[in-house]
N, C-alpha and C positions, 0 to 999 in steps of 0.2 A: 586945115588940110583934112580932107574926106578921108574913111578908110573906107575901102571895097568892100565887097561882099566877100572876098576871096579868103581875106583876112578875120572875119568875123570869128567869137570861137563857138562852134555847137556844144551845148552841152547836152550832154545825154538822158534820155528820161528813165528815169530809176522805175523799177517796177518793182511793187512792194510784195515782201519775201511770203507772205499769203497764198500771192497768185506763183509765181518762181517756183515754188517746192515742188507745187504737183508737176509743174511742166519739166522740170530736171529728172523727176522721181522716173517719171513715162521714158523717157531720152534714154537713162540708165539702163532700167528692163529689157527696152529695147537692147541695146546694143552687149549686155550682159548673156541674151534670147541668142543674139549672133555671134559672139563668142561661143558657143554652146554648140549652134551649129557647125559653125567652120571646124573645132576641134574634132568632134562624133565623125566630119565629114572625111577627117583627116585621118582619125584611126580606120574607119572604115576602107581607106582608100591604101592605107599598108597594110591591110589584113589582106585586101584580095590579092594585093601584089607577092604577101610572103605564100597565098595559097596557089598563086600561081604558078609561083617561081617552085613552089614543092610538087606539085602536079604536071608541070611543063613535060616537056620532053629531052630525054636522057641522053 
């Protein structure tokens, strides 16, 4: 009895932790970079609302 292709198992090709470090290391930065911004963008974004709201109209 044949088994199909369907069935077959792939194994996965390991990439040796040399090359992994730096490409993780970049990944992190980055989205640590965007972390960073969304918060600054977040404060920024109830400062003008509470300056608004103190300068509004009465």
């Amino acid at each position: 009895m044949r088994i199909g292709r369907v069935h077959q198992r792939v194994v996965p090709r390991v990439v040796p932790h040399a090359i992994a470090l730096p490409r993780y290391t970049f990944m992190r930065a980055h989205h640590e970079g965007a972390a960073l911004l969304a918060a600054w963008a977040t404060s920024a974004a109830i400062a003008l609302l509470v300056l608004a709201a103190a300068l509004g109209p009465a």
